[in-house]
C-alpha positions as CSV (number, residue, x, y, z in Angstrom):
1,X,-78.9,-136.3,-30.0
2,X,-76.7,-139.2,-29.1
3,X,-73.6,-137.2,-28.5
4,X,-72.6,-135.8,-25.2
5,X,-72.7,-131.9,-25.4
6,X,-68.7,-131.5,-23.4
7,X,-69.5,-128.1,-22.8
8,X,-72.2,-128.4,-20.9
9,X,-70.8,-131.5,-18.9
10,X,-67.9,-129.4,-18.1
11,X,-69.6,-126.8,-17.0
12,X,-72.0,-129.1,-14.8
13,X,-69.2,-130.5,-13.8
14,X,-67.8,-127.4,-12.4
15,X,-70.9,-126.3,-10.7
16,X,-70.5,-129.5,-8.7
17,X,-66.9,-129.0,-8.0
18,X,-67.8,-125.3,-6.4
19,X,-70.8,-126.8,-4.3
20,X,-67.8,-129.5,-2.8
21,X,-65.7,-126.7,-2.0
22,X,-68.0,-124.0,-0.6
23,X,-69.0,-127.3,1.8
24,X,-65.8,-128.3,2.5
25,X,-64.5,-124.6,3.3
26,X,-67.6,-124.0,5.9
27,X,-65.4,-126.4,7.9
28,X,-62.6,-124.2,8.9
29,X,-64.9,-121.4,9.5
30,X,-66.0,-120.4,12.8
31,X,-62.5,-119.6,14.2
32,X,-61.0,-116.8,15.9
33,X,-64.1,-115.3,17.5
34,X,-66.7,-115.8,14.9
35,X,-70.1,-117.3,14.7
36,X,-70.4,-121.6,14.7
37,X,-70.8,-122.8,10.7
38,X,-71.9,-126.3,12.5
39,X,-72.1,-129.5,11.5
40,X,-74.7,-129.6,8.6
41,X,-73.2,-127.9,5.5
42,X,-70.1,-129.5,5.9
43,X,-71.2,-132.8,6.0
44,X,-73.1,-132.3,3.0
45,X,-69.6,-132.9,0.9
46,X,-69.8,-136.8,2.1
47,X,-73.1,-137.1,0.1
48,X,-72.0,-134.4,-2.8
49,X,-68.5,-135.9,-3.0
50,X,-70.0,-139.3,-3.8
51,X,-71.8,-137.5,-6.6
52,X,-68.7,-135.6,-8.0
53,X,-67.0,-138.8,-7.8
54,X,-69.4,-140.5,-10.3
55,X,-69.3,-137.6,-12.4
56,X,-65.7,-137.3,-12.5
57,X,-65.6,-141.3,-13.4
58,X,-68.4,-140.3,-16.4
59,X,-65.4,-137.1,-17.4
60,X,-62.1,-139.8,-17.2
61,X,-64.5,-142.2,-19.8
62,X,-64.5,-139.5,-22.4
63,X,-60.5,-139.6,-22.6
64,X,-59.5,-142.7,-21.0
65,X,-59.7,-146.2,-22.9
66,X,-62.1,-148.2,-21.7
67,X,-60.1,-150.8,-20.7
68,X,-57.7,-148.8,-18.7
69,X,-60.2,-146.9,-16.4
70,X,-61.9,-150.7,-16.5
71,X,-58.8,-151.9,-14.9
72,X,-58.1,-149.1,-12.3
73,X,-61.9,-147.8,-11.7
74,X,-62.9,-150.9,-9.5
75,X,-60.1,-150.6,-7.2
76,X,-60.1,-146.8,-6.7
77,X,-63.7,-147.2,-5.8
78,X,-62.6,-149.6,-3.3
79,X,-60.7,-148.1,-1.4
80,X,-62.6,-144.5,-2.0
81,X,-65.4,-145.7,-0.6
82,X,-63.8,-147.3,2.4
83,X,-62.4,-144.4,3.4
84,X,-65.7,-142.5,3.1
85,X,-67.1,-145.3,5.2
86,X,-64.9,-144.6,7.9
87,X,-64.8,-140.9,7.7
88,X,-68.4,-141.2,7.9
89,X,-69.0,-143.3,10.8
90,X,-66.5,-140.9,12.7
91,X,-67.9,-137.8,11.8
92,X,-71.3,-139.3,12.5
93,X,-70.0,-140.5,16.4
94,X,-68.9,-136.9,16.8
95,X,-72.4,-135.1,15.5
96,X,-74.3,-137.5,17.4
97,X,-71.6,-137.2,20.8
98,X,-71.9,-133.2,20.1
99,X,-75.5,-133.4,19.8
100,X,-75.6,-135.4,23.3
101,X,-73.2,-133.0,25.1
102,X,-75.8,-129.9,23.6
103,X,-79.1,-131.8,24.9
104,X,-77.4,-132.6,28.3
105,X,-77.0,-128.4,28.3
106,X,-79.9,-127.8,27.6
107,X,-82.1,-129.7,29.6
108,X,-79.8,-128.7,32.8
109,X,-80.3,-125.5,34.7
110,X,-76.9,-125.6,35.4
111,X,-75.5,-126.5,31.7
112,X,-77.8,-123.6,30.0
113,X,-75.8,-120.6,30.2
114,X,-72.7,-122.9,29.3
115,X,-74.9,-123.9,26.4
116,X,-75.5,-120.2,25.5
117,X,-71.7,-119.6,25.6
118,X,-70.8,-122.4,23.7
119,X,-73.1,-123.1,20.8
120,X,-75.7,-120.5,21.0
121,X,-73.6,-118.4,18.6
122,X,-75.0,-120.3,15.2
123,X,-75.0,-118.3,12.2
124,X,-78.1,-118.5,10.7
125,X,-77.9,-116.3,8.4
126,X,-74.7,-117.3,6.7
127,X,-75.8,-120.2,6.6
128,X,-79.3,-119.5,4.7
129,X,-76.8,-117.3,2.6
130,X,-74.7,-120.4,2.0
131,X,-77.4,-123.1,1.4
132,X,-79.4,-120.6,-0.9
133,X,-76.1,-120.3,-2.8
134,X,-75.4,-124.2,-3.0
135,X,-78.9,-125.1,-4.0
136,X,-78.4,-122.8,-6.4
137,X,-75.2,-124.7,-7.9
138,X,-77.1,-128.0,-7.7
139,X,-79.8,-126.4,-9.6
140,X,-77.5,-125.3,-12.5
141,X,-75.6,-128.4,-12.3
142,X,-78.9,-130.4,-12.7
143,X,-79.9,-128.1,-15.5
144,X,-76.5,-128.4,-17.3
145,X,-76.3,-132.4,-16.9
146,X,-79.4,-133.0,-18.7
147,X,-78.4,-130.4,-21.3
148,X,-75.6,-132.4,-21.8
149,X,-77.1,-135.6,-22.5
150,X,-80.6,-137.2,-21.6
151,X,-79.7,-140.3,-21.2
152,X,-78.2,-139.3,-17.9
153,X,-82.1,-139.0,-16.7
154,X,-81.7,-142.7,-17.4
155,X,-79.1,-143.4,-14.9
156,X,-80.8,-144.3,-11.3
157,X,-78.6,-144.2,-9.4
158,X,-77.3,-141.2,-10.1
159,X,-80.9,-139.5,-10.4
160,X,-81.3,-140.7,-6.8
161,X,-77.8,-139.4,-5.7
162,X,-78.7,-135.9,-7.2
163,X,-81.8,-135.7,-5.6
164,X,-80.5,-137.2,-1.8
165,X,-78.2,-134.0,-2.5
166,X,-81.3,-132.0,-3.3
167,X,-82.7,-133.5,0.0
168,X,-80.1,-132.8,2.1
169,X,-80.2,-129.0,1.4
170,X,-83.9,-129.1,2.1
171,X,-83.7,-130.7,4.8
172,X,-81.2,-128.2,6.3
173,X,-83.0,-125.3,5.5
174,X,-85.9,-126.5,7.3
175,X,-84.3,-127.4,10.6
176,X,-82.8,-124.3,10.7
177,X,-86.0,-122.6,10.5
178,X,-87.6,-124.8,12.7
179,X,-86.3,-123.4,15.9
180,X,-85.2,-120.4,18.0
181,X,-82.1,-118.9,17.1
182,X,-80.3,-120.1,19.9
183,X,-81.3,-123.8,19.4
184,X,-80.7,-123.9,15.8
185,X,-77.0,-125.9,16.5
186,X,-79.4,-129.1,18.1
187,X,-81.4,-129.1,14.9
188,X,-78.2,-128.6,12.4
189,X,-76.4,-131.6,14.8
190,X,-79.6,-133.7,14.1
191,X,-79.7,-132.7,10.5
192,X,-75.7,-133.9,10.1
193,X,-76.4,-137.0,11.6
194,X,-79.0,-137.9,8.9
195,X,-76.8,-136.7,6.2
196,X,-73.9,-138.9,7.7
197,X,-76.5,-141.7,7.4
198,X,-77.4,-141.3,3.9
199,X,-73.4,-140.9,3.1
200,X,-72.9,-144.3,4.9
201,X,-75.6,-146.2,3.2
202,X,-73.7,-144.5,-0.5
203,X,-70.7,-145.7,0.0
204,X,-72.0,-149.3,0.9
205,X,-73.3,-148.9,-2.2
206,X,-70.0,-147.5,-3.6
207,X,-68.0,-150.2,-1.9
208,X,-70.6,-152.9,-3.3
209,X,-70.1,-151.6,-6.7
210,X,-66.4,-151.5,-6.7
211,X,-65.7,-154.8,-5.2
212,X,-68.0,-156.2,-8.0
213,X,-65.6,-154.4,-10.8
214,X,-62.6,-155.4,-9.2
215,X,-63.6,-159.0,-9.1
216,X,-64.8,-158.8,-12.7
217,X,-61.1,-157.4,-13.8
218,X,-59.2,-160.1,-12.1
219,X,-61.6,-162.5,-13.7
220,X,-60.7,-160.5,-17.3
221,X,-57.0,-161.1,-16.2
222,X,-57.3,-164.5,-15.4
């Protein structure tokens, strides 16, 4: 029972690899006449590429020496996570400027029918195709990590990154539901913002963390 089932990791692992990419391929949707994917799914891959990152750390263990991925883990994670800081923080500025353009529409006389024309075109549908589908993945992926080992119900942090994920998608569903068609790209704007939140406050934590191992291997060195 204290052997790590590789199958099922893999698999799991997989699972969490297609929910990155379904996310991060909603971003060049929406071209060439067709219905806004906005902001919200896409920016899910901040918080679910955190996770894959952790899980792809727990994978490189299994045939990496210790003291290798010891040496090269902390300062990966550095500089990882300050990208995903920054990312972050400018996707967040250009949800919440988006969001601020949308409300300005709105609430104008003149600005509605720009509004309309503009971002009253949000797919709802696809997009409650698209969540279904991810929370879906997550599901499985949940399913097949624990299968894999149960220790990893153990590890916090990464029981609380699974189920910010979990959040996320729930989250989503519900502002999409919440309103009128036609408004449903002011709630998805305010749902992205919240995501890009919870991605910041993760990789202060991820930055935290690798700062602490890199310090600890230049200690080792020294």
């Amino acid at each position: 029972m204290d052997t790590l089932r590789k199958p099922f990791f893999l698999a799991a692992t997989l699972c969490l690899l297609l929910v990155v990419l379904v996310e991060v391929g909603q971003s060049f949707q929406g071209d060439a006449g067709q219905a806004r994917p906005g902001f919200g799914i896409p920016y899910m891959a901040l918080i679910d590429g955190v996770l894959l990152y952790n899980i792809a750390l727990m994978g490189l263990a299994l045939i990496i020496p210790e003291r290798v991925q010891g040496r090269v883990q902390g300062l990966v994670t550095l500089i990882l996570s300050t990208a995903l800081l920054l990312g972050t923080l400018v996707l967040g500025l250009v949800a919440f400027a988006t969001l601020s353009l949308m409300l300005a529409m709105v609430l104008s006389f003149f600005g509605w029918p720009v509004y309309l024309v503009a971002f009253g075109g949000f797919d709802r549908h696809g997009a409650a195709i698209t969540l279904a589908l991810l929370m879906t993945f997550k599901l499985a992926f949940a399913v097949l990590l624990v299968m894999a080992h149960q220790r990893f119900l153990q590890n916090r942090s990464l029981v609380m990154l699974i189920l910010t994920s979990f959040i996320c998608g729930l989250m989503l569903v519900w502002l999409h539901a919440l309103v009128p068609g036609v408004l449903v790209s002011v709630t998805d704007a305010i749902g992205a913002i919240v995501i890009a939140v919870l991605a910041f406050i993760w990789g202060l934590l991820l930055l935290i963390g690798g700062a602490v191992s890199t310090v600890k291997s230049i200690r080792l060195r020294v």
